[in-house]
One Martini backbone bead per residue (centre of mass of N, CA, C, O) as a GRO file, in nm:
protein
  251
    1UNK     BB    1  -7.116 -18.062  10.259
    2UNK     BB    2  -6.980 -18.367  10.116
    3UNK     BB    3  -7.086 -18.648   9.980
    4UNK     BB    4  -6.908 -18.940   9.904
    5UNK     BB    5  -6.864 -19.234   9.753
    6UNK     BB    6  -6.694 -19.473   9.833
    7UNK     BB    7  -6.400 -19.624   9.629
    8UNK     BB    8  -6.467 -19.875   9.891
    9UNK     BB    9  -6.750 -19.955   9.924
   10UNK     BB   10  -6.958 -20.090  10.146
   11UNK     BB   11  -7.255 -20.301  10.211
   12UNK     BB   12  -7.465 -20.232  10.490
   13UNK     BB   13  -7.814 -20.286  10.477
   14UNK     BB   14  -7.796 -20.092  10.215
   15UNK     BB   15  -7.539 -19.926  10.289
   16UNK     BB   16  -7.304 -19.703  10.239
   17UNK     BB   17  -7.011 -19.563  10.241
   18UNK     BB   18  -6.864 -19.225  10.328
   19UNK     BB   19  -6.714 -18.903  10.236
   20UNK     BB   20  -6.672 -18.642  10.442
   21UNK     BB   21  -6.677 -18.323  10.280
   22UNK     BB   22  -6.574 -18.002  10.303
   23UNK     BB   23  -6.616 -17.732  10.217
   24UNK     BB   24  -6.569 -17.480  10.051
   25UNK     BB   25  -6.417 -17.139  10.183
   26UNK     BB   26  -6.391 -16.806  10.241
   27UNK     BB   27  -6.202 -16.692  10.556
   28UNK     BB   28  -6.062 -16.447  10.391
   29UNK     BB   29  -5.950 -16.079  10.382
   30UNK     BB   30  -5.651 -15.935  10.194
   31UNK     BB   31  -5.493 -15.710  10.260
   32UNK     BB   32  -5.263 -15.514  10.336
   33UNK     BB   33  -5.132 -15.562  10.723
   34UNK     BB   34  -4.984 -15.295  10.755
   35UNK     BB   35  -5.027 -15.197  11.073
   36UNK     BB   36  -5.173 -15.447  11.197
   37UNK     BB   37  -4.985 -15.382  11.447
   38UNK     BB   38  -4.690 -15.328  11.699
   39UNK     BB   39  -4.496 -15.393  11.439
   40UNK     BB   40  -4.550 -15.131  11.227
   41UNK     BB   41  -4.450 -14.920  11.409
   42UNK     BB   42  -4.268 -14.626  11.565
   43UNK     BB   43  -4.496 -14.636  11.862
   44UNK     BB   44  -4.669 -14.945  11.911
   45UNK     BB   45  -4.917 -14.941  11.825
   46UNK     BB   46  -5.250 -15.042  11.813
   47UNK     BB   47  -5.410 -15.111  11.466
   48UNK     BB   48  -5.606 -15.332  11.506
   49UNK     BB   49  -5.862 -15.476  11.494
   50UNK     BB   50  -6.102 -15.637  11.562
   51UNK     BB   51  -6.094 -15.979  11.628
   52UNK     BB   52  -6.383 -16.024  11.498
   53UNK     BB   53  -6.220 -15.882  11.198
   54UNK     BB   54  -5.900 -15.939  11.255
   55UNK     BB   55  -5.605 -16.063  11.151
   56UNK     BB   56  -5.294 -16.017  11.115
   57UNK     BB   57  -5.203 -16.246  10.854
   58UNK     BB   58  -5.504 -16.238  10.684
   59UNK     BB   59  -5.734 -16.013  10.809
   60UNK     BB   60  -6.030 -16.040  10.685
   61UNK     BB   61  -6.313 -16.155  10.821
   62UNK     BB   62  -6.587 -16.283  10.711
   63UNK     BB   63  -6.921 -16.202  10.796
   64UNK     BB   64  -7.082 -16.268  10.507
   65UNK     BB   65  -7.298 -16.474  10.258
   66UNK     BB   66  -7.523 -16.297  10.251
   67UNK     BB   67  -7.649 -16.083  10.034
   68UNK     BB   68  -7.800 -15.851  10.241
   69UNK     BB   69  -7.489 -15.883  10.412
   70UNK     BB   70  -7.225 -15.765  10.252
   71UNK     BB   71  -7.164 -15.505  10.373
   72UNK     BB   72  -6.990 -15.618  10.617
   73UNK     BB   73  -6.763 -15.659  10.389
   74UNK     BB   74  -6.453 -15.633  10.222
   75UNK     BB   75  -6.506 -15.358  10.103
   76UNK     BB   76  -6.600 -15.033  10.107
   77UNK     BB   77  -6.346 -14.889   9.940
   78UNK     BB   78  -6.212 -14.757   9.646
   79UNK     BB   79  -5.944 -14.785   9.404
   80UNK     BB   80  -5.776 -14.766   9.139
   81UNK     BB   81  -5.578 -15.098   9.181
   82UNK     BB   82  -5.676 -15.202   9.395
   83UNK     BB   83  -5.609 -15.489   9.643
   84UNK     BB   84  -5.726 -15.847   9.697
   85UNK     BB   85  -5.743 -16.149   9.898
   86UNK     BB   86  -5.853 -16.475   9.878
   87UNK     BB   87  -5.895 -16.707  10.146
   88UNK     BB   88  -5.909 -17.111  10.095
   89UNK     BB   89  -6.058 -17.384  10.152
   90UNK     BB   90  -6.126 -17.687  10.033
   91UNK     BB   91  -5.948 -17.574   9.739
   92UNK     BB   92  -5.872 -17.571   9.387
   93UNK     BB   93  -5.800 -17.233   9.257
   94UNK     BB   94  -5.703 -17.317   9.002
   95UNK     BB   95  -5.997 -17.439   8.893
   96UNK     BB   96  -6.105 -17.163   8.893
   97UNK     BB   97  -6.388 -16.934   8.743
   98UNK     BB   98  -6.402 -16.543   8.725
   99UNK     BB   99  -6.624 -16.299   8.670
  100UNK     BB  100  -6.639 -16.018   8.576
  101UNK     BB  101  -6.740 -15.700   8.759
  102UNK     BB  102  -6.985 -15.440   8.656
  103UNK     BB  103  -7.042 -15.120   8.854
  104UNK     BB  104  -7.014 -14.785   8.714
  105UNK     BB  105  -6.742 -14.836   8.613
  106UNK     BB  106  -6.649 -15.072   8.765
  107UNK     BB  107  -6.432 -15.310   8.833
  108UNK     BB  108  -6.415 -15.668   8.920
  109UNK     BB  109  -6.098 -15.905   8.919
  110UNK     BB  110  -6.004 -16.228   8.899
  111UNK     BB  111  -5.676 -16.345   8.991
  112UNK     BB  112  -5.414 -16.550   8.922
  113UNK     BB  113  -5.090 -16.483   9.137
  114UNK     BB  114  -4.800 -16.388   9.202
  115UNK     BB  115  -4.690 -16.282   9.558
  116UNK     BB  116  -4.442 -16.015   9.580
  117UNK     BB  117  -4.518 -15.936   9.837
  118UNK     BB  118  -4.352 -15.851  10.121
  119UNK     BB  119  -4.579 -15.919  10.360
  120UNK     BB  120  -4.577 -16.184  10.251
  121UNK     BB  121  -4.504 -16.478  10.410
  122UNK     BB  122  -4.182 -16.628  10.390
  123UNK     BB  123  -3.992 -16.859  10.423
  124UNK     BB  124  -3.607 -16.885  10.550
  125UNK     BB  125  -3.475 -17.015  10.272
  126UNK     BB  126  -3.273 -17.202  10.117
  127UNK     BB  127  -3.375 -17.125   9.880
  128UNK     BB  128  -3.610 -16.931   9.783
  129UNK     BB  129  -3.912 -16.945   9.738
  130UNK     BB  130  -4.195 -16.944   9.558
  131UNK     BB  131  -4.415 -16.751   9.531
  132UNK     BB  132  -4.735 -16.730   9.589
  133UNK     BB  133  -5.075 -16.822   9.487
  134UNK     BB  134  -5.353 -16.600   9.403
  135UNK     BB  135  -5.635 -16.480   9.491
  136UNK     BB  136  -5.730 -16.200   9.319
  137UNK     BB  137  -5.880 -15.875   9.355
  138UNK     BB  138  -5.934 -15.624   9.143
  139UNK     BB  139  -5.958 -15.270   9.104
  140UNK     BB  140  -6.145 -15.077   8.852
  141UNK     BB  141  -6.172 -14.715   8.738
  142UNK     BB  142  -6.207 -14.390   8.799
  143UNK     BB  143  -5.957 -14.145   8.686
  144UNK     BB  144  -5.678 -13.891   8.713
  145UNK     BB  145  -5.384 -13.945   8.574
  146UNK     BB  146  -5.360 -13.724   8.313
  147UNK     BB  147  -5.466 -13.466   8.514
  148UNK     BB  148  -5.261 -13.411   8.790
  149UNK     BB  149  -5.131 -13.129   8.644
  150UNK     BB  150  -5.428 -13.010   8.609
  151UNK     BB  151  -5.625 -12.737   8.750
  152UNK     BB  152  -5.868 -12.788   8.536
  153UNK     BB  153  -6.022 -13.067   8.481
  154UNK     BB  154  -6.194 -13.293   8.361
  155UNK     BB  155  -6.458 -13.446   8.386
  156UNK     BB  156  -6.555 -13.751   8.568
  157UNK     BB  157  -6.671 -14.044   8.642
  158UNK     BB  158  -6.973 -14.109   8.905
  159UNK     BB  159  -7.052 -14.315   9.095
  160UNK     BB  160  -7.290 -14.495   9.185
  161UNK     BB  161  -7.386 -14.527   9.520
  162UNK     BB  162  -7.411 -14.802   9.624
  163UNK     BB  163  -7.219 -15.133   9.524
  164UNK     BB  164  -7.298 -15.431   9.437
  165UNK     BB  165  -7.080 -15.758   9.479
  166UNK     BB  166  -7.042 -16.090   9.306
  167UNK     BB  167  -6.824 -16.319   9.329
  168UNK     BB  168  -6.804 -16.653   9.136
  169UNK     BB  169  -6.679 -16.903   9.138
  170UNK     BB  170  -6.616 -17.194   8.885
  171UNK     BB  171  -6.579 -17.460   8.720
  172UNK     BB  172  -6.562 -17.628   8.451
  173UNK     BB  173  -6.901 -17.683   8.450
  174UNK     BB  174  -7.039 -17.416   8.611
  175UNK     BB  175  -7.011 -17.441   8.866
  176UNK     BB  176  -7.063 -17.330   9.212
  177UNK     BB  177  -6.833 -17.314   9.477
  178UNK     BB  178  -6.826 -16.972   9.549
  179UNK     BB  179  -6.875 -16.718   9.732
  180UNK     BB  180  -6.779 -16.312   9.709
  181UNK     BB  181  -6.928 -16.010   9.917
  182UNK     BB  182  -6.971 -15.658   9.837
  183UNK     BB  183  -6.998 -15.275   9.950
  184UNK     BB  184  -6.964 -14.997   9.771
  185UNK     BB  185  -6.947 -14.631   9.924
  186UNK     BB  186  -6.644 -14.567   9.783
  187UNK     BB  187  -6.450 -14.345   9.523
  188UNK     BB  188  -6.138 -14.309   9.470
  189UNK     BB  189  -5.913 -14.037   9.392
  190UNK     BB  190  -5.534 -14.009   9.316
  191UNK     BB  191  -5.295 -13.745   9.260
  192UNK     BB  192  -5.049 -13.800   9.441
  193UNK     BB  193  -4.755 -13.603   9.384
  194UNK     BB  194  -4.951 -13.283   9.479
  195UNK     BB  195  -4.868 -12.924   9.553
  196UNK     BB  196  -5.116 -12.781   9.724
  197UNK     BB  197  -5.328 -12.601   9.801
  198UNK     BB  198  -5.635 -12.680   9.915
  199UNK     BB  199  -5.822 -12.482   9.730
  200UNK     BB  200  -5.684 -12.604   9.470
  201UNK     BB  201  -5.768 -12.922   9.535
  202UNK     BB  202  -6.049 -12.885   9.538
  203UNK     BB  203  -6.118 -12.777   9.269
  204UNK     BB  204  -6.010 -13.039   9.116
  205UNK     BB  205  -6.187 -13.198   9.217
  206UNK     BB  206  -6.485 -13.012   9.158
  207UNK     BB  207  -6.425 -13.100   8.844
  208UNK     BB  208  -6.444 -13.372   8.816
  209UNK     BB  209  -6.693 -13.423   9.076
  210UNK     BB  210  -6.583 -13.413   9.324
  211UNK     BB  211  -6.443 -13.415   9.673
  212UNK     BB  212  -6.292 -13.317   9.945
  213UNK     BB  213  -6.152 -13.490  10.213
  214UNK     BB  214  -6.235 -13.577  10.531
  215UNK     BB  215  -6.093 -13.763  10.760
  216UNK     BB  216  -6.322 -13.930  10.816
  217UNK     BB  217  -6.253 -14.066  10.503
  218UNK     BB  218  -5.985 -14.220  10.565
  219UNK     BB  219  -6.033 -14.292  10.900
  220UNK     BB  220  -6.184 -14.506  11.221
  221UNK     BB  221  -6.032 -14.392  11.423
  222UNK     BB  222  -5.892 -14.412  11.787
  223UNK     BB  223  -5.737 -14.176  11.998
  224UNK     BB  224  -5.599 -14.312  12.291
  225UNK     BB  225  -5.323 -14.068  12.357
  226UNK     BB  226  -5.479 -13.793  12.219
  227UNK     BB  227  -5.566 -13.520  12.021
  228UNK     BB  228  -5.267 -13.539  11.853
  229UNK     BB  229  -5.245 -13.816  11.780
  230UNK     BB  230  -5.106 -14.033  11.558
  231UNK     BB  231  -5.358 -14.101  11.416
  232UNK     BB  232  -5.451 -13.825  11.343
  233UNK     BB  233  -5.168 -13.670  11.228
  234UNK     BB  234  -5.151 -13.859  10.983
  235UNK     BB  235  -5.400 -13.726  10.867
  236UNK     BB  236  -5.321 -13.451  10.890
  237UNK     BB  237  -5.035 -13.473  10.684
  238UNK     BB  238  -5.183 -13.527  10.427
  239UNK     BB  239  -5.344 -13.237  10.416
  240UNK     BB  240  -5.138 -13.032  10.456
  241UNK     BB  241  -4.874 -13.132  10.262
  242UNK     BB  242  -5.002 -13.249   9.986
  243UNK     BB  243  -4.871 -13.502   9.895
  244UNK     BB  244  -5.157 -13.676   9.921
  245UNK     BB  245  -5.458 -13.716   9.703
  246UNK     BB  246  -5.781 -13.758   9.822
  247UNK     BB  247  -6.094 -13.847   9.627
  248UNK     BB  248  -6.426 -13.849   9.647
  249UNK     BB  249  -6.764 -13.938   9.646
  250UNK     BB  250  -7.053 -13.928   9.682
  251UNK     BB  251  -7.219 -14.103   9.913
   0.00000   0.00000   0.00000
């Protein structure tokens, strides 16, 4: 809590009146949250975390402040481009500034932008809205961009894994206003869409520097419709068919 002295304030037996503000707080981090709800897919399957872990339109709740267990807090998978949002209260997120943190070549940047993401639910008025400013944080790090079409790329970076990021608020004045810390335990590189058997992904992949993905690396869900529902499904769809290869860096 902040107390300040009131603009008006009386003193009283030598004590004077105060107004006591809440602290700044980063209360959410919100990745994209489709398919977070029963509301989102065409099974009506409820695919949200669990309530102490997952808002349905805000996202994850922050687990920890302490440096110690960062680790709790998401994202802990990444890939070039990624991005989630910090939703914060009692704080004008406009006049802070965040220092880019960078650990193995993986570089996390925190940046106000105007959020024109679909997902993002804005009143439904005429003329509309305009987009939410939101403080955006964006990763960026080792890709095969150049290389996706090529049989035996050469070898990229491959960063050293676990990686502790501290993304710290601050004023114009250069005090810590906030901050939020996670704790990056796999770093994804993306083919896009290229149709490949196999064992030529996994070439691909290992040509890297990095490994085919399993199932297990993609997703921690639990399919509790059949041993070939939806859930487990989805992801070995997306390995049989070639259509999206994720490749992983060794945990």
């Amino acid at each position: 809590m902040l107390a300040l002295g009131a603009k008006n304030s009386r003193e009283v037996n030598n004590c004077s009146d105060a107004i006591i503000l809440p602290s700044p707080v980063i209360n959410f981090v919100r990745p994209n949250p489709f398919w977070g709800s029963t509301d989102d897919n065409a099974w009506r399957r409820n695919f949200a975390g669990p309530a102490d872990m997952w808002q349905l339109k805000k996202g994850f709740f922050v687990q920890s402040i302490d440096p110690a267990s960062y680790a709790l807090n998401f994202p802990t998978t990444g890939a070039n481009g990624l991005y989630f949002d910090l939703l914060m209260d009692n704080v004008d997120e406009s006049e802070l500034t965040w220092a880019p943190v960078t650990h193995e070549g993986i570089t996390a940047t925190v940046k106000r932008v105007s959020a024109t993401d679909h997902w993002i639910e804005r009143p439904p008025t005429w003329p509309p809205t305009p987009p939410d400013v939101v403080t955006r944080v964006i990763l960026t790090g080792p890709e095969a961009q150049a290389q996706i079409n090529i049989a035996k790329p050469t070898r990229i970076t491959v960063p050293r894994l676990p990686q502790t990021f501290e993304l710290v608020g601050r004023d114009n004045h250069g005090n810590e206003i906030v901050k939020y810390g996670f704790v990056l335990q796999k770093w994804f590189v993306n083919r896009w869409i290229h149709d490949e058997s196999p064992d030529k992904q996994s070439l691909w992949c290992s040509n890297l520097g990095y490994r085919f993905p399993k199932s297990q690396n993609l997703t921690n869900a639990v399919c509790t419709m059949s041993r070939d529902g939806p859930v487990v499904v989805q992801v070995l769809l997306v390995l049989r068919r070639h259509q999206v290869v994720i490749i992983t860096s060794v945990e």
